[in-house]
C-alpha positions in Angstrom: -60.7 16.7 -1.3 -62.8 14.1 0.5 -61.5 10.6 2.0 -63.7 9.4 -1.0 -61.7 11.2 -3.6 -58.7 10.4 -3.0 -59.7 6.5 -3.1 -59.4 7.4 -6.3 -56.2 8.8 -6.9 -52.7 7.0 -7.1 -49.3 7.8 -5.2 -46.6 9.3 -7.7 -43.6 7.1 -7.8 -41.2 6.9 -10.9 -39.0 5.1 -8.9 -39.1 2.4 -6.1 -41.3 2.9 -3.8 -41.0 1.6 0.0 -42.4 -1.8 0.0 -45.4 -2.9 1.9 -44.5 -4.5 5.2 -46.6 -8.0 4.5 -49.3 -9.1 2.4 -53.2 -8.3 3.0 -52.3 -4.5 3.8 -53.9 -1.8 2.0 -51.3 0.5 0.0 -51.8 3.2 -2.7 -52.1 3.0 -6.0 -48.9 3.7 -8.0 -49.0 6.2 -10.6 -46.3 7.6 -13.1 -45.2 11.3 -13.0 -48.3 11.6 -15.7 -50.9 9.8 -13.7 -50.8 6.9 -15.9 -51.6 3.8 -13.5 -49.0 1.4 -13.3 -50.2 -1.7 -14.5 -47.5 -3.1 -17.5 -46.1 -6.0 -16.8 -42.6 -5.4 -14.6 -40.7 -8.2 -16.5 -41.9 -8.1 -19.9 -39.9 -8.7 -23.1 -38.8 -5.3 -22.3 -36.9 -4.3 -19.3 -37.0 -1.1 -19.2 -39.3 -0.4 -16.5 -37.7 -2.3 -13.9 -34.4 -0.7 -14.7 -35.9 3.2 -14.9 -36.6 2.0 -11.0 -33.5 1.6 -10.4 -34.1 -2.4 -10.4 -32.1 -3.9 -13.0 -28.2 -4.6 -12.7 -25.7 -6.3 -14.6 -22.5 -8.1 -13.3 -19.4 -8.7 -16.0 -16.3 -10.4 -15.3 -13.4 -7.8 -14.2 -11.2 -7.4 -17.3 -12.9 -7.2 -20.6 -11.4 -10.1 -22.9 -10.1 -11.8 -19.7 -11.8 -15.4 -18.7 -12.1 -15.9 -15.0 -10.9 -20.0 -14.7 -12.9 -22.4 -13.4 -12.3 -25.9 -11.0 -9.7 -27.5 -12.5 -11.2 -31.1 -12.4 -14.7 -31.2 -11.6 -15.5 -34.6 -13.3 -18.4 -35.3 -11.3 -21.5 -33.2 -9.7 -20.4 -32.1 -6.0 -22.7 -29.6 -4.2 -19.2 -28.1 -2.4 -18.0 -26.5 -5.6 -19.5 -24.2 -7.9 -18.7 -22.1 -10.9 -21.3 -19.1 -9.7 -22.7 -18.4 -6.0 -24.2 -15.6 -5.2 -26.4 -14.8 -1.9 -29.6 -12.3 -1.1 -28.4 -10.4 1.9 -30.9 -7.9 1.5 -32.2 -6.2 5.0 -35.5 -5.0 3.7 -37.6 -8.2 2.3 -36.2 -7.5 -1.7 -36.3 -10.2 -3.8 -33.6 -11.5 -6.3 -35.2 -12.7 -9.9 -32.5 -14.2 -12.5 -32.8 -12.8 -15.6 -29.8 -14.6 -17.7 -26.1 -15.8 -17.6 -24.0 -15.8 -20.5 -20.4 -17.7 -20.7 -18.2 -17.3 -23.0 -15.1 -19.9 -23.5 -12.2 -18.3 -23.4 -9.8 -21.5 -22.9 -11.6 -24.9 -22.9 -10.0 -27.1 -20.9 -8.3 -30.7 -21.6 -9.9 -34.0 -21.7 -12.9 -33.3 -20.9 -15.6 -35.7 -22.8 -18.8 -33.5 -22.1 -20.0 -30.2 -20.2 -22.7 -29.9 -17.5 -24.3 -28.3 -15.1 -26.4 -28.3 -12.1 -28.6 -25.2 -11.0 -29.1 -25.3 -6.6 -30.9 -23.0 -4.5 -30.3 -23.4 -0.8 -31.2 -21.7 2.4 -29.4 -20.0 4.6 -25.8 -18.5 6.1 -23.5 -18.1 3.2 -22.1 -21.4 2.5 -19.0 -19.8 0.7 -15.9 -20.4 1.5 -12.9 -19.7 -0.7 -11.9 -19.1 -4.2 -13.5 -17.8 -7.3 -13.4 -14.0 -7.9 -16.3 -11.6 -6.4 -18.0 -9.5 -9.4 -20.0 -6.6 -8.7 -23.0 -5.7 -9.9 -24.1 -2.6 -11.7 -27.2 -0.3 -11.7 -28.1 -0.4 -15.8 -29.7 3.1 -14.9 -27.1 5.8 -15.4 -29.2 8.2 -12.5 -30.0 5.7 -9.9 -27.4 4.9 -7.3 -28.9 1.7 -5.8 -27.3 -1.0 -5.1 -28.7 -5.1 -5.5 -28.0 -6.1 -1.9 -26.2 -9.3 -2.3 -22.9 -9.9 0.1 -21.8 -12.6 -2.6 -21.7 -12.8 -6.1 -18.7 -15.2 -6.9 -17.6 -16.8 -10.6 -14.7 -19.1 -10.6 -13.3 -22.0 -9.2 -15.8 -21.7 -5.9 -15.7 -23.7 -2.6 -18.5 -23.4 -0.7 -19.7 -26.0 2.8 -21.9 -29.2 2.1 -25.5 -28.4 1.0 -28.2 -28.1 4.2 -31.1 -30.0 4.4 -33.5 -27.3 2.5 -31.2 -27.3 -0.8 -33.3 -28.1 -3.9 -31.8 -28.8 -7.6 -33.9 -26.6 -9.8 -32.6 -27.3 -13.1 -29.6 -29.5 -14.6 -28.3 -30.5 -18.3 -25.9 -31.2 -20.8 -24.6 -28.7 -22.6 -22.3 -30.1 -24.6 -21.7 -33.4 -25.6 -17.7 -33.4 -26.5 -15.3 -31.0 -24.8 -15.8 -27.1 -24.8 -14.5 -24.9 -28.0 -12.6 -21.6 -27.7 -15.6 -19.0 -28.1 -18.5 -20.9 -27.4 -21.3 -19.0 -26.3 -23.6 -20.4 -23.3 -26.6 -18.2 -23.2 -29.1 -19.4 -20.1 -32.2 -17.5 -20.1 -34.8 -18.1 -17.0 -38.4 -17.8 -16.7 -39.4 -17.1 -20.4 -43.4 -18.5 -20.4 -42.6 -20.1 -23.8 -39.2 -20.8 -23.8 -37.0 -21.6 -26.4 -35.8 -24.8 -27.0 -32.2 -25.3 -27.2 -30.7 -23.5 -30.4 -31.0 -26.4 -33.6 -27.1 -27.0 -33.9 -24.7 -29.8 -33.2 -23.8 -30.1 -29.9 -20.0 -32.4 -30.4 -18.0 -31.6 -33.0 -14.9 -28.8 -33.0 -16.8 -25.9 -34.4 -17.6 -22.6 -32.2 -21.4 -23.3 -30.6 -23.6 -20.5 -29.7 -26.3 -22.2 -27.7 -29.1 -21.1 -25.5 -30.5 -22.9 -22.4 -34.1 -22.5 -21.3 -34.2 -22.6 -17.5 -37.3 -21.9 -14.8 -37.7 -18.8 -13.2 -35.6 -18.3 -10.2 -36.2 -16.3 -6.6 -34.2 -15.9 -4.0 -35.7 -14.1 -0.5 -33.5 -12.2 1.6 -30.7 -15.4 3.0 -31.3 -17.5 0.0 -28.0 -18.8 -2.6 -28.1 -19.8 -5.8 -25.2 -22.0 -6.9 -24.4 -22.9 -10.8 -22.2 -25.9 -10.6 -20.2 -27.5 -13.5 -18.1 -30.6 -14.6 -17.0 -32.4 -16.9 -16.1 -36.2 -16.8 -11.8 -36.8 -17.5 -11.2 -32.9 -17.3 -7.6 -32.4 -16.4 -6.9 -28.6 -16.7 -9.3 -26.1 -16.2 -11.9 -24.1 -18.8 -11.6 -20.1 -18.6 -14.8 -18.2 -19.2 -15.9 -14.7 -19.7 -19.5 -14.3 -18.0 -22.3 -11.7 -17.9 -25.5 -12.0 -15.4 -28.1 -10.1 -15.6 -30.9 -9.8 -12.8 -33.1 -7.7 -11.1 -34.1 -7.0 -7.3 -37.3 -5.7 -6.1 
């Protein structure tokens, strides 16, 4: 087969393939097992390409039916406490992209007037410090044994060191407006290119909530943290959740 044949051919690869060291170098084509080119979109509305890659993993707190607590007063934003911090410690140039968190309130807390949230990204060392309880991830492909590459991945009652200079708040809110219920459901979705708005239902009130949060896509290069940070103004006794993050690394 001549050079100028195999221009035309693609490199068989069903799952990951070594990454390119840089940008502007020439690579092959990627091909399935069949020759089909690889040209679907990675993160469709489907997943299922990035996780027969070995791409996509899950993380799900310990003990099913068991919420993880949280601070037990955080009545105002502070960057040195956080509810989730995880950190890409990746060697090889991977990526981390959020794909959602859900919470799930398994005790609500007491006195707390309203719930919010802050969403950081920071550069980096690891700026955790103590607390919480470290979660680990899970390959959603049954016959891959890769791993996501993160040294932290952290949901509780978090204390982390003082932001640095490069930290940058990428998303914040109100979730609700009165204090949590017993089996609300907090779904935050990221980087849909038409999100949803926030589900049509009260927000106050003493009935169970099941509401989703639109947030931006977020990427995290190999030293970067993302930090979800919560409080809730008069909160005496800590909230207890049940949590799920999904995300993928590539």
């Amino acid at each position: 087969m001549s050079d100028v044949n195999k221009l035309t051919w693609g490199l068989s690869n069903r799952g990951l393939p070594a990454p390119i060291a840089g940008d502007n170098i020439y690579g092959p084509a990627r091909v399935s097992r069949y020759g089909e080119l690889v040209t679907q979109p990675l993160a469709g509305s489907k997943l299922y390409t990035l996780a027969d890659e070995g791409s996509y993993f899950t993380a799900l707190n310990p003990t099913p039916g068991t919420g993880i607590v949280g601070a037990a007063a955080p009545v105002a934003f502070a960057d040195t406490g956080a509810l989730i911090f995880l950190r890409n410690s990746q060697s090889s140039g991977q990526r981390v992209y959020l794909d959602y968190i859900e919470l799930m309130v398994t005790a609500a807390g007491t006195n707390g007037t309203s719930w919010n949230f802050v969403m950081r990204g920071d550069k980096g060392n690891s700026r955790y410090t103590s607390g919480g309880t470290q979660l680990t991830p899970v390959n959603t492909n049954m016959g891959s044994s890769r791993t996501p590459g993160l040294d932290r991945l952290q949901f509780g009652a978090n204390v982390l060191t003082a932001a640095t200079s490069e930290v940058r708040t990428i998303h914040q809110g109100v979730a609700r407006t009165v204090l949590k219920v017993i089996g609300d459901k907090y779904l935050f979705t990221f980087g849909n290119s038409s999100p949803a708005p926030m589900s049509g239902i009260p927000l106050e009130g003493t009935t169970q909530a099941s509401i989703q949060i639109p947030c931006p896509p977020i990427v995290l290069d190999p030293g970067d943290t993302f930090a979800l940070h919560e409080w809730a103004p008069a909160q005496t006794v800590a909230a207890a959740y049940e949590v799920a993050i999904g995300l993928w690394v590539r």
